[in-house]
PDB file of N, H, CA, C and O in Angstrom:
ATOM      1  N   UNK A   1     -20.095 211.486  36.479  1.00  0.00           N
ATOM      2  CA  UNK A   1     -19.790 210.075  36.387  1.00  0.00           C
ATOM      3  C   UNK A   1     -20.870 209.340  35.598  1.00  0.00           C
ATOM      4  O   UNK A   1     -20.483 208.572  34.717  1.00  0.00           O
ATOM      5  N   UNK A   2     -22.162 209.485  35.808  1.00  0.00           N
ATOM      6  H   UNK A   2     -22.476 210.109  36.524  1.00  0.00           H
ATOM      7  CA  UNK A   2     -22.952 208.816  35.524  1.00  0.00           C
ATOM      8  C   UNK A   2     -23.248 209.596  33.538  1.00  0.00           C
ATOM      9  O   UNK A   2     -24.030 209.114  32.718  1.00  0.00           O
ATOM     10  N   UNK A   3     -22.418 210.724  33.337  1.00  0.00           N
ATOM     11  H   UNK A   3     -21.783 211.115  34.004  1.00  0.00           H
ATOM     12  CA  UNK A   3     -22.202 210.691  31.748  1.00  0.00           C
ATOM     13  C   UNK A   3     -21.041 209.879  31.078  1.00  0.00           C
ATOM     14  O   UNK A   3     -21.054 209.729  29.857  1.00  0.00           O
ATOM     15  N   UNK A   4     -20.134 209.403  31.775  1.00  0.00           N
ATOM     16  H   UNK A   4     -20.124 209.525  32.767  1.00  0.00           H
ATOM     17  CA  UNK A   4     -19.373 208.113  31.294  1.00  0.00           C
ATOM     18  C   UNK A   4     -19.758 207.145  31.021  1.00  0.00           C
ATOM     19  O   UNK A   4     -19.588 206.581  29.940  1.00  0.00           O
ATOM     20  N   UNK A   5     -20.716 206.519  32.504  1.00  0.00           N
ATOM     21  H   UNK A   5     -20.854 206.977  33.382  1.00  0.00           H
ATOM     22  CA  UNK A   5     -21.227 205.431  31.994  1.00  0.00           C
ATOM     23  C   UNK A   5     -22.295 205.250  31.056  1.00  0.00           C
ATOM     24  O   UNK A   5     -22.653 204.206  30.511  1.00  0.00           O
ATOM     25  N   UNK A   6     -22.802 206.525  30.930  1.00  0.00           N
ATOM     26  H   UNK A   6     -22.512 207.373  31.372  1.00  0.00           H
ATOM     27  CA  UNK A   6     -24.142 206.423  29.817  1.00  0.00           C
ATOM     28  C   UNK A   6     -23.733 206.322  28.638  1.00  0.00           C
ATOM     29  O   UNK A   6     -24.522 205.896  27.795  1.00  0.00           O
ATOM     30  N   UNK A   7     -21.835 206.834  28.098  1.00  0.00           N
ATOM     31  H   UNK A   7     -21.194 207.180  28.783  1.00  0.00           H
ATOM     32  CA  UNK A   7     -21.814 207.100  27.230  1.00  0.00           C
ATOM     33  C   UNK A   7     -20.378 205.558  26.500  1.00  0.00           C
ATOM     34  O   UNK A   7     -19.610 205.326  25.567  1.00  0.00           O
ATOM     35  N   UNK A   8     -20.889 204.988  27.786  1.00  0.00           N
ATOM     36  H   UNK A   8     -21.513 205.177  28.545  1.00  0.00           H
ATOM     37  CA  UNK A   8     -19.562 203.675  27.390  1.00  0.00           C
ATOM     38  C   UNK A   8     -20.041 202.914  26.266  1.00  0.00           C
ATOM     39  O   UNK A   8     -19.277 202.348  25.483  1.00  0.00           O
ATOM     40  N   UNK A   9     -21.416 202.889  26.169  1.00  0.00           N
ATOM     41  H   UNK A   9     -22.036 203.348  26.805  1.00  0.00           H
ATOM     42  CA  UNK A   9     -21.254 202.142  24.659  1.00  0.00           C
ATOM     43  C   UNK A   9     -20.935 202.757  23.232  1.00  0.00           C
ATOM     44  O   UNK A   9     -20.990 202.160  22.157  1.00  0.00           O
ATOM     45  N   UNK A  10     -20.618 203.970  23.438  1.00  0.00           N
ATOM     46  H   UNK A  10     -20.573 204.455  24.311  1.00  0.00           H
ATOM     47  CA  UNK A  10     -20.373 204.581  22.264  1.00  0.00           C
ATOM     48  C   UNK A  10     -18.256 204.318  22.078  1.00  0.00           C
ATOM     49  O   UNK A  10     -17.552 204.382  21.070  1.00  0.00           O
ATOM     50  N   UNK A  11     -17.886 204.029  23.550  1.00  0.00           N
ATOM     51  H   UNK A  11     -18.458 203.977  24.369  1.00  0.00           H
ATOM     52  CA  UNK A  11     -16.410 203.700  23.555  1.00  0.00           C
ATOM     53  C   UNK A  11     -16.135 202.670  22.651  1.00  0.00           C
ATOM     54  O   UNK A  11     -15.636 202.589  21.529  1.00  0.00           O
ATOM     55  N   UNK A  12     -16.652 201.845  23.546  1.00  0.00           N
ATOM     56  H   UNK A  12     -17.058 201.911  24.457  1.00  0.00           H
ATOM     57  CA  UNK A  12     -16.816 200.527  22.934  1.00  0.00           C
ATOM     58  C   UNK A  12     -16.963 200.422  21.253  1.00  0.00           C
ATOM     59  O   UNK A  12     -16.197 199.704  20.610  1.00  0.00           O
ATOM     60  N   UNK A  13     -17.826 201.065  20.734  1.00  0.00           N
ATOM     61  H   UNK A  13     -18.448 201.649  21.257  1.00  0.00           H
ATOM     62  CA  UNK A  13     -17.887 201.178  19.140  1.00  0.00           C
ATOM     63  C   UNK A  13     -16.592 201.430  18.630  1.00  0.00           C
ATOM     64  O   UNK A  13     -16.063 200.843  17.686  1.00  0.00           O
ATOM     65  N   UNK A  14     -16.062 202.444  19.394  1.00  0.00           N
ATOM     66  H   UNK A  14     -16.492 202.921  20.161  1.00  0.00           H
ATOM     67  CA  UNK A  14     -15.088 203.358  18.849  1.00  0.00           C
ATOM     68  C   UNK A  14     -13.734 202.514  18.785  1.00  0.00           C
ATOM     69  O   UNK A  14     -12.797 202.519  17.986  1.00  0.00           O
ATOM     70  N   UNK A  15     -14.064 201.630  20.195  1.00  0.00           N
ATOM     71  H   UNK A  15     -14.825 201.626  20.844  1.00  0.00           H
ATOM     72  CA  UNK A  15     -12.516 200.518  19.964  1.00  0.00           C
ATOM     73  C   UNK A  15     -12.474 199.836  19.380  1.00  0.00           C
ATOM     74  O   UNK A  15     -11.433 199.478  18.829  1.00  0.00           O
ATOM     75  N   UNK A  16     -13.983 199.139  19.158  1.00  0.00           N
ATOM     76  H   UNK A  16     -14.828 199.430  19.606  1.00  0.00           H
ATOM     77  CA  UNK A  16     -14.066 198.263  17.626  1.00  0.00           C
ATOM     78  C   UNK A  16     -13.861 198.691  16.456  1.00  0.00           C
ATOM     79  O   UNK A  16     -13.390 198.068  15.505  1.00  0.00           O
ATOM     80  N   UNK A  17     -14.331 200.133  16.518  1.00  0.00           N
ATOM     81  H   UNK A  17     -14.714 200.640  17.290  1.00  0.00           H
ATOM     82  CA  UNK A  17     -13.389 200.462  14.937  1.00  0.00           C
ATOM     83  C   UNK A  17     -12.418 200.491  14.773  1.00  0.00           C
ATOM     84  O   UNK A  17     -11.971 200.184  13.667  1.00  0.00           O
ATOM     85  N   UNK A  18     -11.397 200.984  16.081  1.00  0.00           N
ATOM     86  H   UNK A  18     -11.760 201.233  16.979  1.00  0.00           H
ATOM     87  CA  UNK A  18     -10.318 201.010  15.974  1.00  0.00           C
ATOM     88  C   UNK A  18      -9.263 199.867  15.845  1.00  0.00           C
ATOM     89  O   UNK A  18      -8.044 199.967  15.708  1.00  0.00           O
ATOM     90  N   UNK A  19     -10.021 198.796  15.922  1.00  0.00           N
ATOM     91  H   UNK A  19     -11.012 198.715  16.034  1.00  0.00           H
ATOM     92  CA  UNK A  19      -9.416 197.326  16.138  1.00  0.00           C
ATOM     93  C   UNK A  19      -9.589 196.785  14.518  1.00  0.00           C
ATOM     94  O   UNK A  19      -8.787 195.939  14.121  1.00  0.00           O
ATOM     95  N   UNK A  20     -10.609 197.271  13.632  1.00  0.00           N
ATOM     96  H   UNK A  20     -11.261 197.958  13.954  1.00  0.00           H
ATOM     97  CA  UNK A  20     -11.091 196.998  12.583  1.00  0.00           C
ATOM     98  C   UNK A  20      -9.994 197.435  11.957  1.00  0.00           C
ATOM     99  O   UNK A  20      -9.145 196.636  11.562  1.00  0.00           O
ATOM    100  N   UNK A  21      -9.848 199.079  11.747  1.00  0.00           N
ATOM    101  H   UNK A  21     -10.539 199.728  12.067  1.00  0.00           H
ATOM    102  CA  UNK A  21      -8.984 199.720  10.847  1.00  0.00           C
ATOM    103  C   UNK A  21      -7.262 199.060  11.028  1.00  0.00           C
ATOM    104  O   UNK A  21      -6.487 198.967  10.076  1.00  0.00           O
ATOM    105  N   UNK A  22      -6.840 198.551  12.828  1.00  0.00           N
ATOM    106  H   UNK A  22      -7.469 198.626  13.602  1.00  0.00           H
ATOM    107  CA  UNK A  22      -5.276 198.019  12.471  1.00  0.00           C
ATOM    108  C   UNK A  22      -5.269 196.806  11.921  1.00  0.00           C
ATOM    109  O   UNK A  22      -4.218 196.312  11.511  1.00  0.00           O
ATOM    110  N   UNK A  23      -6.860 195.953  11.818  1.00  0.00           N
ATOM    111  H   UNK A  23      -7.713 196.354  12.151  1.00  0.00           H
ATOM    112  CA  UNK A  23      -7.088 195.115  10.963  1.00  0.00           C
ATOM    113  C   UNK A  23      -6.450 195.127   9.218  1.00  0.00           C
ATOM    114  O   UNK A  23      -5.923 194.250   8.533  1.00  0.00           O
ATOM    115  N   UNK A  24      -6.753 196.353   8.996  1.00  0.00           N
ATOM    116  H   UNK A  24      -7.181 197.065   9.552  1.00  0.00           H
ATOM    117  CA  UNK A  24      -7.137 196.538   7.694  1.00  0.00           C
ATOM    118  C   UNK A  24      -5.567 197.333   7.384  1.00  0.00           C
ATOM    119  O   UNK A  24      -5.063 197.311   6.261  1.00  0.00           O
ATOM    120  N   UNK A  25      -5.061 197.867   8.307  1.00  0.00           N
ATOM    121  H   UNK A  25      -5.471 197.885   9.219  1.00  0.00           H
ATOM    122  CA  UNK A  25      -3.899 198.862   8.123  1.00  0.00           C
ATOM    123  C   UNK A  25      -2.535 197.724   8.306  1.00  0.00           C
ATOM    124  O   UNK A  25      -1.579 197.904   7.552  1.00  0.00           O
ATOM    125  N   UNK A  26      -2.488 196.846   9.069  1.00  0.00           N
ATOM    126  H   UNK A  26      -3.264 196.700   9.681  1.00  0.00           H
ATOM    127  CA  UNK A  26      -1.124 196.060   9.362  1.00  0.00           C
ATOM    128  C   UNK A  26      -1.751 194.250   7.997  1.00  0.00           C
ATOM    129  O   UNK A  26      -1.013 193.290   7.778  1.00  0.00           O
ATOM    130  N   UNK A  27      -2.741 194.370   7.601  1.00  0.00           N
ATOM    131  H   UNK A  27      -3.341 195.150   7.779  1.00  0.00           H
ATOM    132  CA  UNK A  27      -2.765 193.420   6.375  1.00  0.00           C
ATOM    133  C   UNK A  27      -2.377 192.090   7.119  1.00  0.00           C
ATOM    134  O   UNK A  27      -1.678 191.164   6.707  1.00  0.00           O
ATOM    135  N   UNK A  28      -3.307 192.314   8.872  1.00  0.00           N
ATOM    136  H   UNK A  28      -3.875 193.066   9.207  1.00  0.00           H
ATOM    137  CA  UNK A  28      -3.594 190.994   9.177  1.00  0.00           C
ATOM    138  C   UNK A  28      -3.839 189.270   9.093  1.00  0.00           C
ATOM    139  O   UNK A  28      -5.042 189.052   8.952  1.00  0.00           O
ATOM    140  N   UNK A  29      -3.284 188.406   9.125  1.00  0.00           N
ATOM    141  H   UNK A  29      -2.306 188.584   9.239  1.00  0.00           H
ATOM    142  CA  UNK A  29      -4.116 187.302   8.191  1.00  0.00           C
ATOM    143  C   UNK A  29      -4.980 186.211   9.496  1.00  0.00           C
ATOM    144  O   UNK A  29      -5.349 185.061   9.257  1.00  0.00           O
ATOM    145  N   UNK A  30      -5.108 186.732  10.484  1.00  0.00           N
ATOM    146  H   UNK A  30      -4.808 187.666  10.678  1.00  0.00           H
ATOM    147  CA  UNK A  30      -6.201 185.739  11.943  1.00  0.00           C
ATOM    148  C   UNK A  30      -7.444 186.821  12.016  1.00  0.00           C
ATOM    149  O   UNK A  30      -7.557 188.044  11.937  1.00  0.00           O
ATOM    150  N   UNK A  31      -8.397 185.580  12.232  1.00  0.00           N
ATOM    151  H   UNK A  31      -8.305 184.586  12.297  1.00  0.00           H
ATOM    152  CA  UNK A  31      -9.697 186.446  12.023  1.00  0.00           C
ATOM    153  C   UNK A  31     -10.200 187.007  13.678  1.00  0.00           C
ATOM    154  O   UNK A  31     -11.255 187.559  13.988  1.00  0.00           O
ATOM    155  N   UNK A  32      -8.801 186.564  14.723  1.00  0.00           N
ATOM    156  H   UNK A  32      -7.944 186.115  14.471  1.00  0.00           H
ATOM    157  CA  UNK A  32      -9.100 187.125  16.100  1.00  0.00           C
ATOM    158  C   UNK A  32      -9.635 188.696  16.010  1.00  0.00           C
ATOM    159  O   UNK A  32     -10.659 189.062  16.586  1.00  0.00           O
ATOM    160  N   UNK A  33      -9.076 189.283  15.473  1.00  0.00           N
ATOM    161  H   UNK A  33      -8.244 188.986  15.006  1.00  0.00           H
ATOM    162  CA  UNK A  33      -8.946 191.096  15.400  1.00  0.00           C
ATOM    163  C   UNK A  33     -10.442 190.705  14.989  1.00  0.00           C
ATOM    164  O   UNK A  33     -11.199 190.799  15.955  1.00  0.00           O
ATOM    165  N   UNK A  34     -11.172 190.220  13.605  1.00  0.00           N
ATOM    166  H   UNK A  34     -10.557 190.144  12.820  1.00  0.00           H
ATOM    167  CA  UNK A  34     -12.171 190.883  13.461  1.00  0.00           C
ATOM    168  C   UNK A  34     -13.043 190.517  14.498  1.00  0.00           C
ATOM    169  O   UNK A  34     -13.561 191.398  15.185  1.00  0.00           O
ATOM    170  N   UNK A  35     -13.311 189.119  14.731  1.00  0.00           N
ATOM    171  H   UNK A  35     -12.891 188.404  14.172  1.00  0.00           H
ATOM    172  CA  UNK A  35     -14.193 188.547  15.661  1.00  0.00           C
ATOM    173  C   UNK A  35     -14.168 189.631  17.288  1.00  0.00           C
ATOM    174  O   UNK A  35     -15.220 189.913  17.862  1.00  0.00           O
ATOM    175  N   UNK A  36     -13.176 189.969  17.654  1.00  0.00           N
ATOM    176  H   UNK A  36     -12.322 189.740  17.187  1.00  0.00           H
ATOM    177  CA  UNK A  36     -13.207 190.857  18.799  1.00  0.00           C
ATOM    178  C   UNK A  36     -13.601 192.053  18.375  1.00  0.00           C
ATOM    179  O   UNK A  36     -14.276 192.662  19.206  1.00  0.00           O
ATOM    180  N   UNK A  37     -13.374 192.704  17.174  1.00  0.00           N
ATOM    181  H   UNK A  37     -12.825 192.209  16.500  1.00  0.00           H
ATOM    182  CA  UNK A  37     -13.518 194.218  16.297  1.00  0.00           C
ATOM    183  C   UNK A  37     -15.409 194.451  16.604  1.00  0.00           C
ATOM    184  O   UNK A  37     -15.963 195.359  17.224  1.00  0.00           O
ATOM    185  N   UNK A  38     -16.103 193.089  15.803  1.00  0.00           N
ATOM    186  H   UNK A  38     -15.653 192.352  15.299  1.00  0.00           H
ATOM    187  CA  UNK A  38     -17.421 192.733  15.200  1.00  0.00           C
ATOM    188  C   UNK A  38     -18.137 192.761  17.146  1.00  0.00           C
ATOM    189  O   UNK A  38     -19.062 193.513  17.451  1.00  0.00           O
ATOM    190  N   UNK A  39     -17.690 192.128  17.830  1.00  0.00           N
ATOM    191  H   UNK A  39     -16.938 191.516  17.583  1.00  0.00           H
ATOM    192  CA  UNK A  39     -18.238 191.759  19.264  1.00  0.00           C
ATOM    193  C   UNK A  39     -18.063 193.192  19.482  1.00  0.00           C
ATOM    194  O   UNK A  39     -19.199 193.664  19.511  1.00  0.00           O
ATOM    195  N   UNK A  40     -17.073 194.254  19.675  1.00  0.00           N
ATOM    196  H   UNK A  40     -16.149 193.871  19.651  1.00  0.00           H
ATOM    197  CA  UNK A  40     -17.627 195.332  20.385  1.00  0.00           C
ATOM    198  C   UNK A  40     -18.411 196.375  19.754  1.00  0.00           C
ATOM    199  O   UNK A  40     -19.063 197.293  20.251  1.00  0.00           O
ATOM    200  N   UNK A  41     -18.174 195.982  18.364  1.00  0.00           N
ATOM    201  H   UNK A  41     -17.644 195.237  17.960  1.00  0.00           H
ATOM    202  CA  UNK A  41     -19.311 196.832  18.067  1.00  0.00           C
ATOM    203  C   UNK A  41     -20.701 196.585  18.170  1.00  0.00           C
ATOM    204  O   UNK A  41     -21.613 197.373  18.421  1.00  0.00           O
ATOM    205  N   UNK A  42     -20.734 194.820  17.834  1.00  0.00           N
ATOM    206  H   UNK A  42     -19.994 194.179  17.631  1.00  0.00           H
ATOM    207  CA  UNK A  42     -22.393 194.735  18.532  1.00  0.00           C
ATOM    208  C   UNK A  42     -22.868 194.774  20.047  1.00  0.00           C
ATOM    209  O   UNK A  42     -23.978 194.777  20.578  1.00  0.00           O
ATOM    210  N   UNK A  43     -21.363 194.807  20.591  1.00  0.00           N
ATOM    211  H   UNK A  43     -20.462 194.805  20.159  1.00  0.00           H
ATOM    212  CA  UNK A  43     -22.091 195.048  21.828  1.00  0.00           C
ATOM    213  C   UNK A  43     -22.010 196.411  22.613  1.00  0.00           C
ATOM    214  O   UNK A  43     -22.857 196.717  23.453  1.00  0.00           O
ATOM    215  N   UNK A  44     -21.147 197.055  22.351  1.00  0.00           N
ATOM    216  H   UNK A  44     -20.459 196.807  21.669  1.00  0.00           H
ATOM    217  CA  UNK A  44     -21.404 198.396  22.144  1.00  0.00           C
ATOM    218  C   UNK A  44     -22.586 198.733  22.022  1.00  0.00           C
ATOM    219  O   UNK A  44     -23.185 199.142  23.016  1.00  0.00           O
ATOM    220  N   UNK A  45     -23.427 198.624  20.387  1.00  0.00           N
ATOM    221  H   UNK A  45     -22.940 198.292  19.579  1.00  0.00           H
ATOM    222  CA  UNK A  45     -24.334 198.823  20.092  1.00  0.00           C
ATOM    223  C   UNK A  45     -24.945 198.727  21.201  1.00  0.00           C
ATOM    224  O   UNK A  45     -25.183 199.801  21.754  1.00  0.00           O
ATOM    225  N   UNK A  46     -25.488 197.216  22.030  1.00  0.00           N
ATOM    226  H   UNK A  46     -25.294 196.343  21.581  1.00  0.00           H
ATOM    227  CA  UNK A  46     -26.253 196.969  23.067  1.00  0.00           C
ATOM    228  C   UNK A  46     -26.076 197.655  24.040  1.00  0.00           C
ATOM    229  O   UNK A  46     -27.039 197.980  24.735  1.00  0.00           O
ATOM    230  N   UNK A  47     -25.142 197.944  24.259  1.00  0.00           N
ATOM    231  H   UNK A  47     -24.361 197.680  23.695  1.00  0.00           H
ATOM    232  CA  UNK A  47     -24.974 198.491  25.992  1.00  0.00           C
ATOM    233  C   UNK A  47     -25.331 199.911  25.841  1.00  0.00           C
ATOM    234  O   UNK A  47     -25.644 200.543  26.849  1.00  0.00           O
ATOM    235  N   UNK A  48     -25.314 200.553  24.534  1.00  0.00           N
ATOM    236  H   UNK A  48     -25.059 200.040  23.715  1.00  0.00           H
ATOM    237  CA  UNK A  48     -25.669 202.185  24.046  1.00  0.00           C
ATOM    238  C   UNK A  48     -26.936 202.042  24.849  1.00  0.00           C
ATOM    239  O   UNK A  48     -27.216 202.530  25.944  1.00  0.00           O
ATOM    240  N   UNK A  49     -27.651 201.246  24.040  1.00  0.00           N
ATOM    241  H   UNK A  49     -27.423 200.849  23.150  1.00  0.00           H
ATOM    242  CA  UNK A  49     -29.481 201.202  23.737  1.00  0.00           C
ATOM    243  C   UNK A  49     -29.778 200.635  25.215  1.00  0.00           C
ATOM    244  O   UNK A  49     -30.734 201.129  25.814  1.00  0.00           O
ATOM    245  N   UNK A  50     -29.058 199.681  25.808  1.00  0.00           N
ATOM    246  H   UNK A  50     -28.282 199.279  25.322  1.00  0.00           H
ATOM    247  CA  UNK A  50     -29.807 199.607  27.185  1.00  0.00           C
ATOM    248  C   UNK A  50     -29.477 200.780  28.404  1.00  0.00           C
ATOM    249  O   UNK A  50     -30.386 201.212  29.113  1.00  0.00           O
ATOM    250  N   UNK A  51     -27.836 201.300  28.568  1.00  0.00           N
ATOM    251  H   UNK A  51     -27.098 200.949  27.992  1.00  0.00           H
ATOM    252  CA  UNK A  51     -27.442 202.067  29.033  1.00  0.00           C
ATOM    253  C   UNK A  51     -28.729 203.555  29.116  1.00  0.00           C
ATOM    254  O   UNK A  51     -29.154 204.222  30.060  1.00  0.00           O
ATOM    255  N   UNK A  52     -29.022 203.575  27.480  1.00  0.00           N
ATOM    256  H   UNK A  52     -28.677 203.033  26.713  1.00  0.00           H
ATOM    257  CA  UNK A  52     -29.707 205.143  27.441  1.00  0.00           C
ATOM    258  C   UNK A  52     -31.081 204.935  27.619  1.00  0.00           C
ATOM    259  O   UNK A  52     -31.830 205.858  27.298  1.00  0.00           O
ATOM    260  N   UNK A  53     -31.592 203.822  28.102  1.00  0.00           N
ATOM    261  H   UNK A  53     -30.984 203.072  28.363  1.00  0.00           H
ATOM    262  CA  UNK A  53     -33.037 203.495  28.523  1.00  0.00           C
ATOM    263  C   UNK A  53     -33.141 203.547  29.767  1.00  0.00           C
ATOM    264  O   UNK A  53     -34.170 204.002  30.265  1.00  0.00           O
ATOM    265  N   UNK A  54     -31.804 202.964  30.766  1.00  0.00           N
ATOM    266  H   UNK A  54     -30.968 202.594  30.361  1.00  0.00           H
ATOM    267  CA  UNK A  54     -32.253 203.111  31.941  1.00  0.00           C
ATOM    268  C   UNK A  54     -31.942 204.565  32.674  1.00  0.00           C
ATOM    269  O   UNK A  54     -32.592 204.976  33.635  1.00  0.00           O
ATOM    270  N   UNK A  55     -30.568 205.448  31.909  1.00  0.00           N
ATOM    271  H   UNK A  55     -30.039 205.114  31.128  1.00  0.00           H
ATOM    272  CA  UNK A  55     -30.374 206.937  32.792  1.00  0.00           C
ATOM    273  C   UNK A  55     -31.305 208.043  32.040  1.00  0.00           C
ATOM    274  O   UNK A  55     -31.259 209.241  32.322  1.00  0.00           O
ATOM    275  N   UNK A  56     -32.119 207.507  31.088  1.00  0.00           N
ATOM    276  H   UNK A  56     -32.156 206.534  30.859  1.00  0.00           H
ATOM    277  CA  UNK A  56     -33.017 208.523  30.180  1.00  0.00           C
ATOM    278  C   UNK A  56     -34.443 208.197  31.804  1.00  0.00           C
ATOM    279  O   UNK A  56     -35.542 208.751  31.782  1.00  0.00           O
TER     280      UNK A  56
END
């Protein structure tokens, strides 16, 4: 369990890309998709780097 949660910020990246690319694939025109796309990847990012500081 505790390798899930260590490894949720890397999810998180992964849904932001994935939110990016139906961005880019359905020729979207609201900037909701990116603004939510851009948030999980920076926060992703964050939760990686704090996540792997505290189970390291």
């Amino acid at each position: 369990m505790n390798d899930l949660i260590k490894y949720a910020g890397i999810i998180l990246i992964v849904l932001g890309a994935i939110l990016l690319s139906v961005y880019v694939i359905q020729h979207m025109v609201s900037n909701a998709v990116l603004v939510s796309g851009g948030f999980l990847i920076v926060g992703g990012t964050a939760v990686y780097v704090i996540l792997n500081r505290i189970f390291d």
